[in-house]
Every structure is written in structure tokens, then in C-alpha cells.
C-alpha positions as CSV (number, residue, x, y, z in Angstrom):
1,X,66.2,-58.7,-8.9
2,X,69.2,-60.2,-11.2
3,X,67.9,-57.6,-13.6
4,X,68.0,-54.4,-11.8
5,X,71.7,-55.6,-10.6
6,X,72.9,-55.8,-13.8
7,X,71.4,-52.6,-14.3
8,X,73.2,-50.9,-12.0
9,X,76.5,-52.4,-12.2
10,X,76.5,-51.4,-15.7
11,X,75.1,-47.6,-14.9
12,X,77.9,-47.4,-12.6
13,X,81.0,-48.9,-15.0
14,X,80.1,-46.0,-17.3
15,X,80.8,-48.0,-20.1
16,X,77.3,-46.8,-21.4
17,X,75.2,-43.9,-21.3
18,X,72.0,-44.2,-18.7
19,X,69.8,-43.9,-21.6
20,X,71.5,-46.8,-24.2
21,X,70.9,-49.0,-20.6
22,X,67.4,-48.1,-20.8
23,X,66.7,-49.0,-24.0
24,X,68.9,-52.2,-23.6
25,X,66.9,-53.4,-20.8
26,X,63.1,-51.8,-21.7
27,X,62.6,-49.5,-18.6
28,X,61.6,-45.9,-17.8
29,X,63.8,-43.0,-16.7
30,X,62.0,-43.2,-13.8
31,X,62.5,-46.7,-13.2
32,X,65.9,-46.5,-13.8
33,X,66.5,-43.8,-11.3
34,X,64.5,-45.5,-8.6
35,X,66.8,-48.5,-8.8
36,X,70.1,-46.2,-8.4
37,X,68.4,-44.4,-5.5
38,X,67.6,-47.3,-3.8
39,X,70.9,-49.6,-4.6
40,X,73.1,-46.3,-3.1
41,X,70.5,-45.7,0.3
42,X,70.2,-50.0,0.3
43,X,72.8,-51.9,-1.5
44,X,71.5,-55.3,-2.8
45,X,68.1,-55.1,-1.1
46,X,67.1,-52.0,-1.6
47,X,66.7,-53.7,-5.1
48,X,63.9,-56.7,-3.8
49,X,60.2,-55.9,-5.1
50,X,58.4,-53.9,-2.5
51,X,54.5,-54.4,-1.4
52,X,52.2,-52.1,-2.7
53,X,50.1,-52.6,0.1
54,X,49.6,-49.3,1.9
55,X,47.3,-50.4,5.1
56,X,43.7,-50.2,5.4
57,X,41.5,-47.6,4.2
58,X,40.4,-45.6,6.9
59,X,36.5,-44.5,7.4
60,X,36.9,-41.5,5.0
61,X,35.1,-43.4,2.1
62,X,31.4,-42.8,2.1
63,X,29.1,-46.3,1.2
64,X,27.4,-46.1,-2.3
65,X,23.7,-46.5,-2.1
66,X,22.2,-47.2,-4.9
């Protein structure tokens, strides 16, 4: 989390373009916006890892018979 802070504390001091941060830290444009999108809805925890974990699969898969 340290990381995407620093990210956007430095994307907001506009001392540097969005794309020389990039580079400097190794991450996507899309990365990059989602951490700015979620730091201004959030603040500091909008920056935490999120689950992946989207709920159980429900009985729309059909068993493979072999």
C-alpha cells in the first residue's frame, strides 16, 4: 500500500507527468488510474488490496462427463 501512496501523492504534486510516474514505479495506465479513482472516492483505504473473490458459482455450469 506504501507504494500506491507514494504514487499518488506524487500524481497529485504535479511535479511529474502521470506517465514518467508510471514508468518510475512499473505500472499500467490502467493501474494507475484505478489507484487515483479509488484514493479520491476512498482516501487511504480505498488504496488496501481487494479480494478477488466474487461468491460462489451458481448452478449455470453444466458437469463434464467424460
Amino acid at each position: 500500500m506504501e507504494q500506491r501512496e507514494r504514487f499518488v501523492v506524487l500524481a497529485q504534486s504535479n511535479r511529474n507527468t502521470q506517465t514518467e510516474l508510471r514508468e518510475q514505479f512499473g505500472i499500467s495506465r490502467k493501474t494507475a488510474n484505478k489507484w487515483l479513482t479509488r484514493y479520491a472516492k476512498h482516501g487511504r483505504e480505498g488504496l488496501r488490496d481487494r479480494s478477488r473473490w466474487y461468491g460462489p458459482r451458481t448452478g449455470n455450469v453444466k458437469p463434464v462427463c467424460y
